[in-house]
SEDOKE-596118 format. One record per residue: x, y, z of N, C-alpha, C in turn. Coordinates in steps of 0.02 Angstrom, whole numbers, plus 50000, padded with zeros to 5 digits. Layout:
# SEDOKE-596118
XYZXYZXYZ ...
***
This chain:
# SEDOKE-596118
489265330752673489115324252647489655322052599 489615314352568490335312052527489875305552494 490085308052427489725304352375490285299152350 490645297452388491115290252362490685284452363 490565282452425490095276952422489625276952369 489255281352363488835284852304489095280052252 489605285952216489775283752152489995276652156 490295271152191490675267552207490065261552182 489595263352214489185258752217488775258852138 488715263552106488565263252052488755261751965 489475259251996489855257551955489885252851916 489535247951928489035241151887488485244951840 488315250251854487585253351823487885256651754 488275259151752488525262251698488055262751636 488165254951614487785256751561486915258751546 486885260651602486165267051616486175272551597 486595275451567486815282651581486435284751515 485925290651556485715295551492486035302951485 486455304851439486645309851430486205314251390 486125320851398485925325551322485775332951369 485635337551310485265344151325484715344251286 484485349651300483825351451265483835352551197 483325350151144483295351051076482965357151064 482485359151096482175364451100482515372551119 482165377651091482165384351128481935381551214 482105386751268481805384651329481325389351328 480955386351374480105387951386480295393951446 480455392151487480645396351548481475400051548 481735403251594482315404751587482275407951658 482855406151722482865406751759483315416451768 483495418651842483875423551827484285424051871 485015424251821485635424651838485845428551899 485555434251901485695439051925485445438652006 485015436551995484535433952071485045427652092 485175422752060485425415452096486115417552118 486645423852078487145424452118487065428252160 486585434552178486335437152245486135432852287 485825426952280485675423052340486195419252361 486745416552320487305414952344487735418252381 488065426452330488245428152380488125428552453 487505430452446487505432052531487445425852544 487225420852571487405416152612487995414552618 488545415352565488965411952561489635417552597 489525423352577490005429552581489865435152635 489305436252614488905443852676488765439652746 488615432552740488425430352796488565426252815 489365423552816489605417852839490155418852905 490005414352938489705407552930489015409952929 488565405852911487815406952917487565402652960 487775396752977487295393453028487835392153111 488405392753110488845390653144488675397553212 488485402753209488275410053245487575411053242 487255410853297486485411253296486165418553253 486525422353271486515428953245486495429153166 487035425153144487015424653069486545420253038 486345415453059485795409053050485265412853041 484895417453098484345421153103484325424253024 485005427253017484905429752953484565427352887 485155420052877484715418552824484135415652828 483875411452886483465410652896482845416352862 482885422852875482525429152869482615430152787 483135430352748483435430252691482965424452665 482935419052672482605413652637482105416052636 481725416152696480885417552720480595422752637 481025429052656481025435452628480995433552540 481295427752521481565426752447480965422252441 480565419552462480045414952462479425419852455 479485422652501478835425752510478525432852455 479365433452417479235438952359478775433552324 478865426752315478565425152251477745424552279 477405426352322476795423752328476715417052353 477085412852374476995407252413477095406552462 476585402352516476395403352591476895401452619 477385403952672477855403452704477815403452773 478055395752784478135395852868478695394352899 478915394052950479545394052970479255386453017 479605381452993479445372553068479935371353097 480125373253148480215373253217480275367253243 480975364553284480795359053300481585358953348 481445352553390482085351553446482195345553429 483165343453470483265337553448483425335153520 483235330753527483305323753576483855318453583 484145316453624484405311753619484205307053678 484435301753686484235294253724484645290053769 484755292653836485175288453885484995283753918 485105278553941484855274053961485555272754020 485195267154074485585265354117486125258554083 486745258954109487255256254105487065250554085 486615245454141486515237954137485775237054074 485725242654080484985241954025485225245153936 485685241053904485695247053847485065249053790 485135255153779484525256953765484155251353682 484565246853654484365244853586484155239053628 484235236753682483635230253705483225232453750 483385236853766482665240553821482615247453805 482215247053756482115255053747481555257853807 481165255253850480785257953891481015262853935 481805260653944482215261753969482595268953965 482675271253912482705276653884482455281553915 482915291953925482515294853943482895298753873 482425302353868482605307453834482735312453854 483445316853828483675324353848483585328753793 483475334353793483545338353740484035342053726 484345342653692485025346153696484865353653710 485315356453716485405364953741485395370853698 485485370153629485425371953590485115376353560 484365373053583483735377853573483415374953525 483135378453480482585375453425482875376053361 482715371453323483155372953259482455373053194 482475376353133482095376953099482185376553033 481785372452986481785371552903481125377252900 481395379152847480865385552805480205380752747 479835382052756479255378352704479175384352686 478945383252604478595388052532477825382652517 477495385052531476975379352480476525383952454 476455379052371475805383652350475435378352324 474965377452329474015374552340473935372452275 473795366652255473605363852212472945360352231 472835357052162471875353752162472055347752233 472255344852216472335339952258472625341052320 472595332952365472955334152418473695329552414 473955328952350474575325452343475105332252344 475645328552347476065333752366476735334852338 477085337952296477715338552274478385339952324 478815335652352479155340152387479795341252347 480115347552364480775349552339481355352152391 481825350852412482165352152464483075351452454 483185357252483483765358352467484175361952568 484605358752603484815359652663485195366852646 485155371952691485405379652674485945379052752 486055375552782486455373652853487115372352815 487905375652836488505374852801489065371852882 489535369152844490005368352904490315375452893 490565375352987490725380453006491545383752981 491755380252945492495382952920492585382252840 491865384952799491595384252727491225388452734 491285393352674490745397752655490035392352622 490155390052591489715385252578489385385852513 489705387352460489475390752409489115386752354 489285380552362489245376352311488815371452358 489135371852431488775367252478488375371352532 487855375252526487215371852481486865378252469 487295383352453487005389852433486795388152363 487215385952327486975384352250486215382152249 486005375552283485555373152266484875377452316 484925381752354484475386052402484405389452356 484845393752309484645398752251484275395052204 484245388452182483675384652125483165383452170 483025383752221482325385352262481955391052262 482485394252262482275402352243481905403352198 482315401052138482195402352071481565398352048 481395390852058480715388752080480275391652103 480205395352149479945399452156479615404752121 479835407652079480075412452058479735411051981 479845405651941479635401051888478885396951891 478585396551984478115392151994477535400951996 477805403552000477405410152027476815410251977 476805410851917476375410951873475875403551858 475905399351884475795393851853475305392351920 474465393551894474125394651930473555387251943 473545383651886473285376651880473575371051917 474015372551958474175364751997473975361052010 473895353152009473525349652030473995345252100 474475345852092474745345452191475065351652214 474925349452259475115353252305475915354552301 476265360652296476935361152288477305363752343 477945359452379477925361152424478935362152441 479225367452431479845369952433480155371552504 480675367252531480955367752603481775369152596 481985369652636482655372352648482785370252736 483135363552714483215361752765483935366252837 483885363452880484115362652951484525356652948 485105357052979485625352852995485675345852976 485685347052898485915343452831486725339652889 487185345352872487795343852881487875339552945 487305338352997487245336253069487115328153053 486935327252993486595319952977485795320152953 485655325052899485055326752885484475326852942 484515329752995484115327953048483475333753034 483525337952989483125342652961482335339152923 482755334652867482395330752829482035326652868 482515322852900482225316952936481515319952977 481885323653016481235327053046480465328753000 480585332652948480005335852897479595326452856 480145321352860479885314652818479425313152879 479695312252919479295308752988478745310553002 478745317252995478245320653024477585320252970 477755321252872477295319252843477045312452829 477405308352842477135300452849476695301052907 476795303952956476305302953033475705306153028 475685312252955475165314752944474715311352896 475015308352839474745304252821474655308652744 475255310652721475225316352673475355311152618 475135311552558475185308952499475635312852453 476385311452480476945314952428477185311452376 476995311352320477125307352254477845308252238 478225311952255478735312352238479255318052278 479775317352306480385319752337481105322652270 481115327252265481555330152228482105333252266 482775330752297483325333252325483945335652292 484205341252309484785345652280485245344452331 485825343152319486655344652364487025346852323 487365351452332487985354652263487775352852198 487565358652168487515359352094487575365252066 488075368352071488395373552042489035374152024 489445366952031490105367951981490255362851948 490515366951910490555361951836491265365551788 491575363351745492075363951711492125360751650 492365362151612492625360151523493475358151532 493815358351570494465356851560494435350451580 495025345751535494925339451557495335336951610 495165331851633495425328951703495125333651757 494515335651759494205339851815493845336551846 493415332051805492935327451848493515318751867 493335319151923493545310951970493225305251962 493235301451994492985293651988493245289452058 492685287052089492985278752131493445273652091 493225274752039493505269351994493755272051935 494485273051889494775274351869494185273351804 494165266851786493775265851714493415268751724 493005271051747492265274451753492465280751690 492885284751710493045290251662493155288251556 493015282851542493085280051472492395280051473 491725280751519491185281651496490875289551498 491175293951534490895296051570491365302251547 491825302051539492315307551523492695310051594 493075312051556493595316951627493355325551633 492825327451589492675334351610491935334851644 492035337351712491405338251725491055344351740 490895341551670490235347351637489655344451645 489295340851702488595335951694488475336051764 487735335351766487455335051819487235327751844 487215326151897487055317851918486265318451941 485755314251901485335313351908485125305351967 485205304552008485015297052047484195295752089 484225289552072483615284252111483535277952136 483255274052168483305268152178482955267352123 483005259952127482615252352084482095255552065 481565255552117480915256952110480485263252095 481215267052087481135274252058481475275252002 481475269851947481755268651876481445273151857 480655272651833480285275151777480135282151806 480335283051855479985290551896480725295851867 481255291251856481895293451856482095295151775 481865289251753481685290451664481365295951622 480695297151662480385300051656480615308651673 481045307651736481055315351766481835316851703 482055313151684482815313251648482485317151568 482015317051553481575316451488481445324051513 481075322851551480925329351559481415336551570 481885335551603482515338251613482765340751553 482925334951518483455337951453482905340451391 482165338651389481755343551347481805349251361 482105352351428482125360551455482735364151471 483155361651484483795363051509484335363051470 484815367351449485365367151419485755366151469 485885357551478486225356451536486495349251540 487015344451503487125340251524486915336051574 486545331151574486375326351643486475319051629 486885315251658486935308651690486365303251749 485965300551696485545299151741485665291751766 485645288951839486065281551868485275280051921 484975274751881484555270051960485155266751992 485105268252069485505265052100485325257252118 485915253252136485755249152149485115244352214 484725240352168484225239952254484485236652317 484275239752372484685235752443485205239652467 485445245352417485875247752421485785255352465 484995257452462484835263952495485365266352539 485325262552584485825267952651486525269952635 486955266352571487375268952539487385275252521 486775277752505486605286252474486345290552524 486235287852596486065290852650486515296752682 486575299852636487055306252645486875310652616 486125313352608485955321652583485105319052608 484645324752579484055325552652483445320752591 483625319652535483125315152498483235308452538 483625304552553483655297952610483365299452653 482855302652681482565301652742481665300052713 481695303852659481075300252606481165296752605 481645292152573481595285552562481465278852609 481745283352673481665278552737481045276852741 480805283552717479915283152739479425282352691 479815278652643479295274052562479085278252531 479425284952530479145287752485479525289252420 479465290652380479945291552307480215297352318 480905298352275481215303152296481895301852243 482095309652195482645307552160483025313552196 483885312752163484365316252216484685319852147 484775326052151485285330052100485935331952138 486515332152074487085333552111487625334752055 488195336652088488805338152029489385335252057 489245330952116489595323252135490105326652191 490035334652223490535336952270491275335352261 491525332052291492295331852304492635327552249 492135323652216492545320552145492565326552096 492345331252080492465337952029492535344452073 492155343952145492665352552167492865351352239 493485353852200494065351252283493835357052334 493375363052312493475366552368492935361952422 492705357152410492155354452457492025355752542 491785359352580492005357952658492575362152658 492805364452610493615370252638493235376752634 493935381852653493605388852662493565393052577 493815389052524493875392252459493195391452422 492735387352463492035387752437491825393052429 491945395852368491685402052367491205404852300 490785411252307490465411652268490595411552209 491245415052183491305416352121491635409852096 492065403752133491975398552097491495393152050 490995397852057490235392852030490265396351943 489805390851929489575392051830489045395051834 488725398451838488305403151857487605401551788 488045400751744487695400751671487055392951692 487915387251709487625379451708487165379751758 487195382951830486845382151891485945384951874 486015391351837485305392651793485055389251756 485255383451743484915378051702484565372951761 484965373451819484495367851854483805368951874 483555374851900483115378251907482475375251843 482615377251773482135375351724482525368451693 482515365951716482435359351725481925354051778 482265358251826481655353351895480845356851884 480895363951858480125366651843480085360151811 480225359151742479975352751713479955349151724 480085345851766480155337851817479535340451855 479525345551900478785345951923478335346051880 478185349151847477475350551795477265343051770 477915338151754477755333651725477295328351772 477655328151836477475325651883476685328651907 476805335751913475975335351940475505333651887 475805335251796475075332551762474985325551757 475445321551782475285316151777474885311751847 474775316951895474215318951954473535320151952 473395320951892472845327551890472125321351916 471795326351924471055321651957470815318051915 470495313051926470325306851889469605309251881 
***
């Protein structure tokens, strides 16, 4: 994915920006030691990981396995992709009747679900794509943010009062055009699931203190924003201001962690249609996007130097107890009437 358009487009918003860390001791504290074991291996013991069926199986099994230590119900959803030919004189966008569908050859491709059971039937989702291109270890893209699933996990384990339903995925062929997501949105709109809120991760594990590290679409941007990127990008649409306010509040009460929080512009959605929270949004549901902005602060993006030990290991353990707090806040503000 490529967050130019992204940033590009948000460049009128500026003066939105909430910066801070936590004032507090933290409540939770994620572990180090676990989030670079889950990196490594996806990123090192088992790469490529999705590009070799053999290696896919793996993490696939690796995820399952890291989910299921914490006590939350784990299924593996299964699913095929289609495409749509139509005859020459009939193109398929004025006659879709017309249309047959093929399935590609491929076979079945699969996102991992974690859920654990809350009072209600609303639903938290959290999702982070664990699928890498095939000439990238993928360390940052998207092992980083599969290990703060983990670690969710891991942080949600004890916390036995839920009042939604919490529900942790790891998508399937992110890098293909989120067709992972798309698939898991579609399918809970058709069910008729009441998801209050979509929480998406793409690269969030590098970060730096030297200056001139972090980039910009736009040169000025850096007189607000600084040239070191040491901060995490918090984003939403319009109509996910106060959900965005709110989750930004919550964030920096827990996290020793710099965050930049930007409502994007409205009308503007399909501009940000490049990580697996846009396929929520297609489907009206709310949904904010975390990130460390990829290829404007780490050049290894999509190359083969994506590697584990390039990550902040310290900063990337902060995202973890942070989004705990963005959930909690979110489900008590669920609770049964």
């Amino acid at each position: 994915m490529t967050f130019r358009i992204l940033l590009s487009s948000l460049t009128f918003y500026l003066l939105l920006i909430v910066c801070g860390f936590a004032d507090d001791t933290q409540k939770v504290a994620a572990d180090n030691e676990r989030i670079i074991q889950t990196v490594r291996f996806l990123s090192e013991e088992n790469h490529p990981r999705t590009a070799i069926r053999e290696n896919k199986e793996k993490t696939i099994d690796y995820i399952v396995h890291s989910f299921t230590d914490t006590g939350f119900e784990v299924t593996r959803g299964e699913f095929a992709i289609k495409r749509f030919i139509s005859d020459v004189d009939f193109p398929a966008p004025s006659h879709p009747h017309d249309q047959i569908a093929i399935e590609l050859n491929q076979g079945t491709f699969a996102n991992i679900h974690a859920m654990k059971k809350g009072k209600t039937d609303k639903r938290i989702v959290v999702g982070a794509h664990y699928d890498a291109v095939a000439s990238s270890p993928g360390a940052d893209d998207n092992a980083s943010a599969v290990a703060v699933l983990v670690e969710l996990a891991h942080l949600l384990k004890e916390t036995t009062e839920l009042n939604c339903d919490v529900e942790l995925v790891s998508y399937d062929l992110e890098e293909a055009g989120c067709l992972g997501s798309q698939y898991h949105a579609k399918k809970l709109k058709a069910q008729n699931v009441d998801v209050v809120c979509m929480l998406g991760m793409d690269l969030v594990g590098y970060y730096s203190d030297k200056e001139n590290s972090q980039d910009y679409p736009v040169s000025a941007m850096s007189l607000l924003y600084g040239t070191k990127g040491d901060f995490l990008v918090m984003t939403g649409r319009q109509e996910d201001a106060k959900l965005l306010a709110d989750a930004t509040k919550a964030f920096r009460s827990a996290a020793m962690l710099k965050v930049i929080s930007l409502p994007a512009p409205k009308g503007l959605e399909d501009l940000l249609s490049r990580s697996d929270h846009a396929p929520f949004w297609q489907e009206g549901y709310h949904a904010l996007f975390f990130t460390d902005t990829a290829e404007f602060r780490n050049k290894n993006y999509h190359e083969s130097t994506d590697t584990w030990d390039t990550l902040d290991y310290d900063r990337l353990a902060q995202v973890p107890v942070g989004l705990y707090e963005i959930i909690l806040m979110i489900d008590a503000a669920n609770a049964p009437e």
